[in-house]
PDB file of N, H, CA, C and O in Angstrom:
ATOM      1  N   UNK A   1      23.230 -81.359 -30.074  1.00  0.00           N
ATOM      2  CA  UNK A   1      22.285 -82.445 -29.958  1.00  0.00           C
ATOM      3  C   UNK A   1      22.439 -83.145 -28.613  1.00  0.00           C
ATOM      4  O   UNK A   1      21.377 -83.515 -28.115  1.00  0.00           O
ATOM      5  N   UNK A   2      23.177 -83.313 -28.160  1.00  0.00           N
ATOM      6  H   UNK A   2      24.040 -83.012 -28.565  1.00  0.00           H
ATOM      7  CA  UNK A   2      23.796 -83.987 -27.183  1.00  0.00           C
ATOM      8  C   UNK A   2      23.657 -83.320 -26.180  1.00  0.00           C
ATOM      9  O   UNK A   2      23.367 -84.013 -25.205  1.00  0.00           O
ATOM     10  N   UNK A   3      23.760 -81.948 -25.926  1.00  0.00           N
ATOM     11  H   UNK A   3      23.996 -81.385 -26.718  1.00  0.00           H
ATOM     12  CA  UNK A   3      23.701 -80.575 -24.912  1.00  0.00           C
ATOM     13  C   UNK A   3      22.233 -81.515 -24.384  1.00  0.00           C
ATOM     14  O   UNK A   3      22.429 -81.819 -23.208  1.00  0.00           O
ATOM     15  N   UNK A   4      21.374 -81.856 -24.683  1.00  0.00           N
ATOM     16  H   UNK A   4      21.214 -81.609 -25.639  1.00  0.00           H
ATOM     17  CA  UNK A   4      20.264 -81.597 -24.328  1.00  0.00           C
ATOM     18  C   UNK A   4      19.515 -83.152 -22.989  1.00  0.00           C
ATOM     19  O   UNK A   4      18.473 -83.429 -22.395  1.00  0.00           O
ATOM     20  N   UNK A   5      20.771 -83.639 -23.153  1.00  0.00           N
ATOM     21  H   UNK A   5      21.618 -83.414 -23.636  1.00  0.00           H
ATOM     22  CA  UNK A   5      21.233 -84.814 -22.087  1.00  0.00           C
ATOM     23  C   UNK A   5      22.336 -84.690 -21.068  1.00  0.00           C
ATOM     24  O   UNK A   5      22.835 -85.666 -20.508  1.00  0.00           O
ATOM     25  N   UNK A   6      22.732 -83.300 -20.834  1.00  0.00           N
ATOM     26  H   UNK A   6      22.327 -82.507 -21.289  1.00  0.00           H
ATOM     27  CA  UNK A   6      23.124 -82.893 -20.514  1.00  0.00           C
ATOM     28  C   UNK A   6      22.703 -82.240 -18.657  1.00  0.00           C
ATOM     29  O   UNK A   6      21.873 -81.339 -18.544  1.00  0.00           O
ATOM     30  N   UNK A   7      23.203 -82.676 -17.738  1.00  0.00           N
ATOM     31  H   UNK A   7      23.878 -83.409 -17.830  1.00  0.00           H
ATOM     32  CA  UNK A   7      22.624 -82.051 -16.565  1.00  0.00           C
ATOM     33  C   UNK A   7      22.619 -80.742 -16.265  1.00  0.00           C
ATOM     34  O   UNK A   7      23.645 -80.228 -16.711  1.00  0.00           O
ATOM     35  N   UNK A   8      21.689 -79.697 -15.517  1.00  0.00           N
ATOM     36  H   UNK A   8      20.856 -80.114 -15.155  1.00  0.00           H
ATOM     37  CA  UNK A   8      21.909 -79.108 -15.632  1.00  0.00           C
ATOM     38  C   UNK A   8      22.504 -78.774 -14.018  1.00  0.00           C
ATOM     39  O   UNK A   8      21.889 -79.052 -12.989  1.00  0.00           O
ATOM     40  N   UNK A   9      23.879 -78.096 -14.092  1.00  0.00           N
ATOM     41  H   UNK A   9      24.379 -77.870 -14.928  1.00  0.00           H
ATOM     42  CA  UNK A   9      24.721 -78.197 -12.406  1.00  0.00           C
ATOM     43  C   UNK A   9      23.665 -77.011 -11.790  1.00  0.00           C
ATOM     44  O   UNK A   9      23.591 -77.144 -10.569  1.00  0.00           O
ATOM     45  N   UNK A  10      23.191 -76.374 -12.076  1.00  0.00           N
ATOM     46  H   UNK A  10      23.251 -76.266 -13.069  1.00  0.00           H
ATOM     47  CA  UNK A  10      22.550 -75.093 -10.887  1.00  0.00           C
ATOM     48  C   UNK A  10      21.540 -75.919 -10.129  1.00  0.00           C
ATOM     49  O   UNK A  10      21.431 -75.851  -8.905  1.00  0.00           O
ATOM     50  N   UNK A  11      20.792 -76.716 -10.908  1.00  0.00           N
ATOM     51  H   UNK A  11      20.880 -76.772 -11.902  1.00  0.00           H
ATOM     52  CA  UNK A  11      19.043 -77.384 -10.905  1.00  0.00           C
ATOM     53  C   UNK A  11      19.310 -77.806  -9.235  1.00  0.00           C
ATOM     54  O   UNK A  11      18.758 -77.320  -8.248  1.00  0.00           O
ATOM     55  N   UNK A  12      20.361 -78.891  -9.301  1.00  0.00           N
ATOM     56  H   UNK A  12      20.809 -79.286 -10.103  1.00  0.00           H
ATOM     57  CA  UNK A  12      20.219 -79.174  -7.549  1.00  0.00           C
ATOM     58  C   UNK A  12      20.473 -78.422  -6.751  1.00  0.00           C
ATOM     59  O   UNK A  12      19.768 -78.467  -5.743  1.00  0.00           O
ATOM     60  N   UNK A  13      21.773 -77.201  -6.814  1.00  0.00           N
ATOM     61  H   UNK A  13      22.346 -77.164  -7.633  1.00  0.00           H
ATOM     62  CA  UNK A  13      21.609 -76.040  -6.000  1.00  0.00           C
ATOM     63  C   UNK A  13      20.294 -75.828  -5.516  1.00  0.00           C
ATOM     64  O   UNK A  13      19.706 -76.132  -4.478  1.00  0.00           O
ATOM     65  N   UNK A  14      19.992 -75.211  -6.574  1.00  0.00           N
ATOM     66  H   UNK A  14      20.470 -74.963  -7.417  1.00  0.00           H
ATOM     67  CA  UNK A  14      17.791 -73.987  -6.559  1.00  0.00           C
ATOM     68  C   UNK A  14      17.688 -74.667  -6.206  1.00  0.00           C
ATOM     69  O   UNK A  14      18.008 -74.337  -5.064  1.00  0.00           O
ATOM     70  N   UNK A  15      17.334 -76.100  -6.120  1.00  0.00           N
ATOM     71  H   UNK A  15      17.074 -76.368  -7.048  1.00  0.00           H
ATOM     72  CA  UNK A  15      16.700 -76.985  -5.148  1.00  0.00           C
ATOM     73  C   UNK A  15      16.641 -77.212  -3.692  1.00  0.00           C
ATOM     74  O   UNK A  15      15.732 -77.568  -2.943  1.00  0.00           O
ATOM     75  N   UNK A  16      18.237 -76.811  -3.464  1.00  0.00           N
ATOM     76  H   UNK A  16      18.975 -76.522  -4.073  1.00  0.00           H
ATOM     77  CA  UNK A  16      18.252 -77.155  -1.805  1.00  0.00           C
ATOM     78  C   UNK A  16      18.516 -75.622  -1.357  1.00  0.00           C
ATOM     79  O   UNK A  16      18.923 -75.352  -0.227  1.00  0.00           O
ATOM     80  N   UNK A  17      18.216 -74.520  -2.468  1.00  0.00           N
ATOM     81  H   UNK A  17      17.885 -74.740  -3.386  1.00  0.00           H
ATOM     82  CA  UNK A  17      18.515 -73.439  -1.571  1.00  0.00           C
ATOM     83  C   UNK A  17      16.894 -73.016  -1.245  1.00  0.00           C
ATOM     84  O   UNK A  17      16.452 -72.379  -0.288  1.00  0.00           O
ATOM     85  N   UNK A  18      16.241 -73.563  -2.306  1.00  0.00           N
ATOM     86  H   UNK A  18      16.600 -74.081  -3.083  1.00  0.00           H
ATOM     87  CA  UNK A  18      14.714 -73.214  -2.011  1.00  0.00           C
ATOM     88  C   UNK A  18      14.427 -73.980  -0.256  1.00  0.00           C
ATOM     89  O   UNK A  18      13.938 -73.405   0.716  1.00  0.00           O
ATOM     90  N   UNK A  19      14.869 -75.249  -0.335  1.00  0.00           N
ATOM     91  H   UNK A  19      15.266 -75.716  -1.125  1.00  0.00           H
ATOM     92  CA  UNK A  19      14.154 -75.909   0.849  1.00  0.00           C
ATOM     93  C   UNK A  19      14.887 -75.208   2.009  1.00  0.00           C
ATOM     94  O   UNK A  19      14.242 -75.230   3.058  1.00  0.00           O
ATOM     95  N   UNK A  20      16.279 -74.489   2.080  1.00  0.00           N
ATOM     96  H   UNK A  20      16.803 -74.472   1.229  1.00  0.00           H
ATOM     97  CA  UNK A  20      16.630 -74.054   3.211  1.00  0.00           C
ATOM     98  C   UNK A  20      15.981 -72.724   3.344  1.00  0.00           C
ATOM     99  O   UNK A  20      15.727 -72.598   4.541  1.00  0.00           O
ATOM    100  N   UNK A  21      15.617 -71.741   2.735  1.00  0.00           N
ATOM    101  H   UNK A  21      15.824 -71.843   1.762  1.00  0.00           H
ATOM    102  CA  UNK A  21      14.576 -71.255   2.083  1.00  0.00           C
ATOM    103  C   UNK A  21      12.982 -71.374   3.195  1.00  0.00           C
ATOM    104  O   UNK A  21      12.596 -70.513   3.986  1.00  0.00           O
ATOM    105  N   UNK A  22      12.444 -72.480   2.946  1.00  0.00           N
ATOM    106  H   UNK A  22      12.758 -73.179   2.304  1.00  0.00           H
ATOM    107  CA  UNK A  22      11.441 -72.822   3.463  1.00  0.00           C
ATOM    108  C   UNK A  22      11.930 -73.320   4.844  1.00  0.00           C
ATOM    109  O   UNK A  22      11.466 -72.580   5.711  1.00  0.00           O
ATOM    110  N   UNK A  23      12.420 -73.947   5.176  1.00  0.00           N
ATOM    111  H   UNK A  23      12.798 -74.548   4.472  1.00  0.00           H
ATOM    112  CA  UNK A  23      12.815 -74.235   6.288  1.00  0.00           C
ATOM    113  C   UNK A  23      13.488 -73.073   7.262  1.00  0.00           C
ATOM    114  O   UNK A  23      13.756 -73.350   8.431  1.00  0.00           O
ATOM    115  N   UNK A  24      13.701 -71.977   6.803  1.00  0.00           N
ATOM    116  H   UNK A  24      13.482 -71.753   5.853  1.00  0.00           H
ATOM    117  CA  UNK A  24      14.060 -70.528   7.716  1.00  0.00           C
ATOM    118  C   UNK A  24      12.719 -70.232   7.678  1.00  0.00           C
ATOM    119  O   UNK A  24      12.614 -69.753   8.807  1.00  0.00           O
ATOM    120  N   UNK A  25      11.625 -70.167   7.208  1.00  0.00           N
ATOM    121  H   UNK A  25      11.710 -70.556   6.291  1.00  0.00           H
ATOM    122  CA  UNK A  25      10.296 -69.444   7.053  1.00  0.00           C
ATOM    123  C   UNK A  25       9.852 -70.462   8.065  1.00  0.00           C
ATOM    124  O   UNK A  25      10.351 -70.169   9.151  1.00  0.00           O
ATOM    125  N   UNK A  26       9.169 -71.459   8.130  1.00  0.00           N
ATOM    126  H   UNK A  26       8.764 -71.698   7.248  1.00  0.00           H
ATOM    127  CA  UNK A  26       9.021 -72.284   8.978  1.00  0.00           C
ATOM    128  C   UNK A  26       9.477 -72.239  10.448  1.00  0.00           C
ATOM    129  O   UNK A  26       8.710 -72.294  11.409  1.00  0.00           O
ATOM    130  N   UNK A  27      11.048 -72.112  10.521  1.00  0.00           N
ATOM    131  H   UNK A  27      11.672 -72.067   9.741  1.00  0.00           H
ATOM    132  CA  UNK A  27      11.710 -71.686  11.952  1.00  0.00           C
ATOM    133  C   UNK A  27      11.137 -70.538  12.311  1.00  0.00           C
ATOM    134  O   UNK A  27      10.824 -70.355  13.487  1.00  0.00           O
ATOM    135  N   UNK A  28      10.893 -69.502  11.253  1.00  0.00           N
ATOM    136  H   UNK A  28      11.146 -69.651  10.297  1.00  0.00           H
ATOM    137  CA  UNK A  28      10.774 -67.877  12.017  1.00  0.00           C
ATOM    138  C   UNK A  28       9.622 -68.124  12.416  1.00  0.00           C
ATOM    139  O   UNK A  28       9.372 -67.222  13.214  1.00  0.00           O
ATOM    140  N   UNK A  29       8.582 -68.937  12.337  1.00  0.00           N
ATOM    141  H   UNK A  29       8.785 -69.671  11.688  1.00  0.00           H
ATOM    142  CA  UNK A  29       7.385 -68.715  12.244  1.00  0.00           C
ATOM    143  C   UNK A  29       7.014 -69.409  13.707  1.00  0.00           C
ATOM    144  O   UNK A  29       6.294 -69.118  14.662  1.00  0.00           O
ATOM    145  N   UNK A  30       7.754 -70.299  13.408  1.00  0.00           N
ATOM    146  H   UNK A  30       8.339 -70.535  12.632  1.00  0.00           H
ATOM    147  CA  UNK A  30       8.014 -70.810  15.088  1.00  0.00           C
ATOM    148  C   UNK A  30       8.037 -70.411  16.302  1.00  0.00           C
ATOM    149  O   UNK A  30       7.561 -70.809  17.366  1.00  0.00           O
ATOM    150  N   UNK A  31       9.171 -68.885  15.691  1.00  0.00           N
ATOM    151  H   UNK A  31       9.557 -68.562  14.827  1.00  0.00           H
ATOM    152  CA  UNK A  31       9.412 -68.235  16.872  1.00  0.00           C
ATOM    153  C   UNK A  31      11.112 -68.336  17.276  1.00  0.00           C
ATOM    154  O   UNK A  31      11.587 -67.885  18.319  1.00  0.00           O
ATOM    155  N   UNK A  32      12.006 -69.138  16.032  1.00  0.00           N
ATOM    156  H   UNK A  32      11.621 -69.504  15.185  1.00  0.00           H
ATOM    157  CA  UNK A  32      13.215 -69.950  16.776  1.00  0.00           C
ATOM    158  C   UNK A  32      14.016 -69.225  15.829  1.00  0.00           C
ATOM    159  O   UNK A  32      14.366 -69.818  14.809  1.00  0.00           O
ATOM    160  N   UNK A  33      14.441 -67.742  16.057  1.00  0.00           N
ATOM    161  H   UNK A  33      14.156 -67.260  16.886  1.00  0.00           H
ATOM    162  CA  UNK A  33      15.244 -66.841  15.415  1.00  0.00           C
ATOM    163  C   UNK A  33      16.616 -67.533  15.157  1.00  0.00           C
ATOM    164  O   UNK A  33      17.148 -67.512  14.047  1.00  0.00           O
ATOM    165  N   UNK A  34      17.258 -68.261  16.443  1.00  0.00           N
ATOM    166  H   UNK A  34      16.825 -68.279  17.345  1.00  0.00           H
ATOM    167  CA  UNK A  34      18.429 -68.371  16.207  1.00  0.00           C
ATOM    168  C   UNK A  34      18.486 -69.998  14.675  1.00  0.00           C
ATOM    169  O   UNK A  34      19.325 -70.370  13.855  1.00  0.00           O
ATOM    170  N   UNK A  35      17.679 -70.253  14.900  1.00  0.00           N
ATOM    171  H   UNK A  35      16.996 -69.951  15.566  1.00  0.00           H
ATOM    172  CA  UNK A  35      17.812 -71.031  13.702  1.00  0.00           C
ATOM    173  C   UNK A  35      17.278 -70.804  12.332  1.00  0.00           C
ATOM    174  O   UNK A  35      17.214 -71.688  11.477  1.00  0.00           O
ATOM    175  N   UNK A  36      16.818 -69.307  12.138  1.00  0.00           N
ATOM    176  H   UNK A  36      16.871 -68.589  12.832  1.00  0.00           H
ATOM    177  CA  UNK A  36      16.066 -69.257  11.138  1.00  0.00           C
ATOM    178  C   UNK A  36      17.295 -68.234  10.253  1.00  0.00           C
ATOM    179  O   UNK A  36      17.439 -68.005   9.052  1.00  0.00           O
ATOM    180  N   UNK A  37      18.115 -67.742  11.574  1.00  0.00           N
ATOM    181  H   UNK A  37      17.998 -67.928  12.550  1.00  0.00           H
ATOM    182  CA  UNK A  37      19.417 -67.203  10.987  1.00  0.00           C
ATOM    183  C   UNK A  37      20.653 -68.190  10.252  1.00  0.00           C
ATOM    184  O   UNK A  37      21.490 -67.852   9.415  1.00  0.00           O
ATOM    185  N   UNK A  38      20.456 -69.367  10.819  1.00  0.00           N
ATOM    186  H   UNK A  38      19.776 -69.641  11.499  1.00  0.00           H
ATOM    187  CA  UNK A  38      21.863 -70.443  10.940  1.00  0.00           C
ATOM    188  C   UNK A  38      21.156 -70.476   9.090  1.00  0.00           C
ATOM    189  O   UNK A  38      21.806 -70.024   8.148  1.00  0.00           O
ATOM    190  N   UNK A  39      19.919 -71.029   8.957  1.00  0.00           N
ATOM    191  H   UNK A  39      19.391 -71.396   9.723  1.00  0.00           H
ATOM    192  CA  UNK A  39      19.391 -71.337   7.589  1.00  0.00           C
ATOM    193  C   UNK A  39      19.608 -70.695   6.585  1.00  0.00           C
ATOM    194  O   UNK A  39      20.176 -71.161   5.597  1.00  0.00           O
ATOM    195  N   UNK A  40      19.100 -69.285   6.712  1.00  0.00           N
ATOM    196  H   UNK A  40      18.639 -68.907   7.515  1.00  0.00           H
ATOM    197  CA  UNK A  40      19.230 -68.113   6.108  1.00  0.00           C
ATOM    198  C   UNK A  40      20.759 -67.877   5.309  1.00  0.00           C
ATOM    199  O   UNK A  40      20.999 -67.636   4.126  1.00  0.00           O
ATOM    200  N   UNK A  41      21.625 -68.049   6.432  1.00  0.00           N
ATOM    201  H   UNK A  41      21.431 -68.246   7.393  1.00  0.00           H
ATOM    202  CA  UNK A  41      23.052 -68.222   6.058  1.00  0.00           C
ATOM    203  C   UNK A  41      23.424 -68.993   5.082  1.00  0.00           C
ATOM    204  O   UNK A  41      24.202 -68.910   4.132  1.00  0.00           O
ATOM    205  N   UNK A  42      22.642 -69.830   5.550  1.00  0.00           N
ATOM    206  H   UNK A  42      22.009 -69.897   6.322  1.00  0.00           H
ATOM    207  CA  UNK A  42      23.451 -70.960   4.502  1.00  0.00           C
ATOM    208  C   UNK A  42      22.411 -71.244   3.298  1.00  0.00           C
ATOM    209  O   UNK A  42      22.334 -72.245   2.585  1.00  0.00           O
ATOM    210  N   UNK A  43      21.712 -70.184   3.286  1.00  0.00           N
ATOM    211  H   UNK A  43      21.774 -69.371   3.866  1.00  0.00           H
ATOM    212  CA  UNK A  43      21.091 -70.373   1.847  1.00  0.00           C
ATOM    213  C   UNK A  43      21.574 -69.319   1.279  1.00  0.00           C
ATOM    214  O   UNK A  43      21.509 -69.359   0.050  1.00  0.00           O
ATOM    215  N   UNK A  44      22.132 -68.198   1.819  1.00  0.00           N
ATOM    216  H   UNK A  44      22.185 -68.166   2.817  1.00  0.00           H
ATOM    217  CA  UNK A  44      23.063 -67.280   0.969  1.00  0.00           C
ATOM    218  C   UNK A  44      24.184 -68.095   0.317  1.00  0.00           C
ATOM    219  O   UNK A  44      24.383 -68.071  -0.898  1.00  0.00           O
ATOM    220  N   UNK A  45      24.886 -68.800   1.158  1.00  0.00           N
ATOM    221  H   UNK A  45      24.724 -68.820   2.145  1.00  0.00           H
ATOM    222  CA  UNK A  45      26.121 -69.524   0.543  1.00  0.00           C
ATOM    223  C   UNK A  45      25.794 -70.277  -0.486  1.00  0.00           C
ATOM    224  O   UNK A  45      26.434 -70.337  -1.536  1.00  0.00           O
ATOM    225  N   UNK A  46      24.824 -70.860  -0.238  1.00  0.00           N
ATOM    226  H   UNK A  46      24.304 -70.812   0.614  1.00  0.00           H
ATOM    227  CA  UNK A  46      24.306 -71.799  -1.654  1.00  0.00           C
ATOM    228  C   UNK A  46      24.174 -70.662  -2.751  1.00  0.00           C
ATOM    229  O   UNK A  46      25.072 -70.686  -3.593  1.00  0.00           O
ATOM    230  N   UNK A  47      22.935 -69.379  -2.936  1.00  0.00           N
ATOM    231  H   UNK A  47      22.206 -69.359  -2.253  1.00  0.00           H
ATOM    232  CA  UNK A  47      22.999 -68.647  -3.481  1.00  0.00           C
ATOM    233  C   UNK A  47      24.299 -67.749  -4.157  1.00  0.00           C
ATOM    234  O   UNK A  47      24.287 -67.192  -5.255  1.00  0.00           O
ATOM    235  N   UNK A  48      25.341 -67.779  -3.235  1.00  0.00           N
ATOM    236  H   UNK A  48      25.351 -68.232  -2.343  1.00  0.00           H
ATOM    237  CA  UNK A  48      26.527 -67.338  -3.750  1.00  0.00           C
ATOM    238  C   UNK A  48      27.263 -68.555  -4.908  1.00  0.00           C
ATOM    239  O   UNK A  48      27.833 -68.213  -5.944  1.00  0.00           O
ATOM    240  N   UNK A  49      27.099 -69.942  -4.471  1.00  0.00           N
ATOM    241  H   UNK A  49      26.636 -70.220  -3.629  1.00  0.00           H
ATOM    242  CA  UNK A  49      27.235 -71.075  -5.667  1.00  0.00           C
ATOM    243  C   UNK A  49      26.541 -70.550  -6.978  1.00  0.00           C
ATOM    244  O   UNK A  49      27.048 -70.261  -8.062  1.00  0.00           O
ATOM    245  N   UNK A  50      25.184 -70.510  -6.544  1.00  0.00           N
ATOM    246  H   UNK A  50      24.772 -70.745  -5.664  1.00  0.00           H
ATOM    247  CA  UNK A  50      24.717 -70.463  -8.002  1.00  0.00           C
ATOM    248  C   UNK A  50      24.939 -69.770  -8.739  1.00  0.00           C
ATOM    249  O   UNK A  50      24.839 -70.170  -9.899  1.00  0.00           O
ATOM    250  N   UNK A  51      25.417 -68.170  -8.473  1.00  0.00           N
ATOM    251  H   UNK A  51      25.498 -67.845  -7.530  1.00  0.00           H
ATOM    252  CA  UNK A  51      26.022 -67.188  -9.055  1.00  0.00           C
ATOM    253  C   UNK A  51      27.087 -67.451  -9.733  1.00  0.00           C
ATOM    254  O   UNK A  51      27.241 -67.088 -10.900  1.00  0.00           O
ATOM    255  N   UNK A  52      27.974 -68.144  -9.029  1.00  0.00           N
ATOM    256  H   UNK A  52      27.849 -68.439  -8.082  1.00  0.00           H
ATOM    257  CA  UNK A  52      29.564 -68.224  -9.567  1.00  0.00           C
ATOM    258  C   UNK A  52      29.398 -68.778 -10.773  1.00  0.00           C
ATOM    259  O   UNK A  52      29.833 -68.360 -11.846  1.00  0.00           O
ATOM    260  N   UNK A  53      28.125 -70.665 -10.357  1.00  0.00           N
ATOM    261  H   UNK A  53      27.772 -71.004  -9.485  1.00  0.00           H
ATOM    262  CA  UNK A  53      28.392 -71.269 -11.265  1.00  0.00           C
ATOM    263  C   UNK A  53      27.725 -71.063 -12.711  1.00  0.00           C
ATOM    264  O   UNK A  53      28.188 -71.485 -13.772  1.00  0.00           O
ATOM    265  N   UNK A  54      26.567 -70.343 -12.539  1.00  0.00           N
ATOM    266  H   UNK A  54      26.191 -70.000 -11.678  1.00  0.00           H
ATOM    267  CA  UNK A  54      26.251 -69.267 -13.532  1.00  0.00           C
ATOM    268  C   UNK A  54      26.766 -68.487 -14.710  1.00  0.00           C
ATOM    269  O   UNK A  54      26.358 -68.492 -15.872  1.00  0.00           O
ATOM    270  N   UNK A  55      28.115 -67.567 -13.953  1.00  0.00           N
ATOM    271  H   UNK A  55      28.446 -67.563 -13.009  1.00  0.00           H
ATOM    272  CA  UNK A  55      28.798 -67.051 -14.433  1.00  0.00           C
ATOM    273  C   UNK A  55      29.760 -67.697 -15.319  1.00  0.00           C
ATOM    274  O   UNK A  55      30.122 -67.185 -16.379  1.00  0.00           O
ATOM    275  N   UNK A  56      30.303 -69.175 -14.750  1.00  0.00           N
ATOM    276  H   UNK A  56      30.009 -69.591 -13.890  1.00  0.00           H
ATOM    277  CA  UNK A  56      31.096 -69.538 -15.553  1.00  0.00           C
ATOM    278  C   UNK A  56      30.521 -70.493 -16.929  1.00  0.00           C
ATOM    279  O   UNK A  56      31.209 -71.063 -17.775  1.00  0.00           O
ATOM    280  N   UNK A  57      28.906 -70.433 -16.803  1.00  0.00           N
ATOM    281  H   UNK A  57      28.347 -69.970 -16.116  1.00  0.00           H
ATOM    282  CA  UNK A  57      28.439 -70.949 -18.117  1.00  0.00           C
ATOM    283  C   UNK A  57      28.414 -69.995 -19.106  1.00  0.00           C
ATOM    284  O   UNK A  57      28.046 -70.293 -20.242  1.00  0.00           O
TER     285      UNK A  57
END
C-alpha cells in the first residue's frame, strides 16, 4: 500500500539522460562534434546508472 508513495530512483536519471540526449542532437546539428561527444558520454554514464540501479530492484 505504501509502495505506491514511494519514489521512483530511475525517474530522475531517464530524465536527465534524455535531456543530455537532446542536447548532443542539438550540438551535432550545430556542427560542434567535440561537444556532442563530451554529452554523448555522459549520457552513457547516466545510462550505465540506470542499469545498475535497475538491476538491484
Amino acid at each position: 500500500m505504501f509502495g505506491l508513495f514511494k519514489s521512483n530512483p530511475t525517474k530522475k536519471l531517464r530524465k536527465t539522460y534524455d535531456q543530455k540526449l537532446t542536447q548532443a542532437l542539438h550540438a551535432q546539428r550545430k556542427g560542434d562534434i567535440r561537444t556532442y561527444s563530451m554529452l554523448t558520454a555522459e549520457a552513457q554514464e547516466i545510462w550505465d546508472k540506470i542499469e545498475q540501479a535497475e538491476q538491484k530492484q
